[in-house]
Steps between C-alpha positions, in 0.01 A plus 500: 500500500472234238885412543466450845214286473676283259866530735266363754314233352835300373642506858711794376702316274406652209745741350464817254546272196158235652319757603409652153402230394255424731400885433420368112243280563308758731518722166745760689831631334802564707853523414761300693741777554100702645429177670833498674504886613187401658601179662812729630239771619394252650746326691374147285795325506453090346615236720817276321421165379612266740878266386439145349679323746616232338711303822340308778718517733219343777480139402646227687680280220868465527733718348736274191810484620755729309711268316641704242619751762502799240770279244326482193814412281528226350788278325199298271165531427195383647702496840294796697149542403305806654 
């Protein structure tokens, strides 16, 4: 019952590796491999972080124009900087 408090209360994103943790500082002892037969007893199943997205593709700023046009050689240097 404890584990499924705790599943709850983090917006089930807590895992069988958090969740003993937060079982420590109520002075209960569980296992992560018990914890984890009991999440699967269950049917507690974490939610996946959400991906850094790391491109925003939504802004309205022009695109540079491609001027190297994928020829990075070079016959000296400090001709093509990237």
């Amino acid at each position: 019952m404890k584990i499924n408090n705790i599943f709850k209360n983090s917006k089930r994103s807590y895992g069988a590796i958090r969740i003993p943790k937060e079982l420590d500082d109520e002075q209960s002892h569980g296992s992560i491999k018990t914890i984890s037969d009991s999440m699967c007893k269950q049917n507690l199943v974490a939610k996946d972080a959400r991906k850094f997205k790391t491109t925003d593709s939504d802004h309205a700023l022009p695109i540079a124009d491609n001027l190297l046009d994928r020829d990075f050689s070079v016959g000296a240097p400090n001709q093509k900087w990237v």
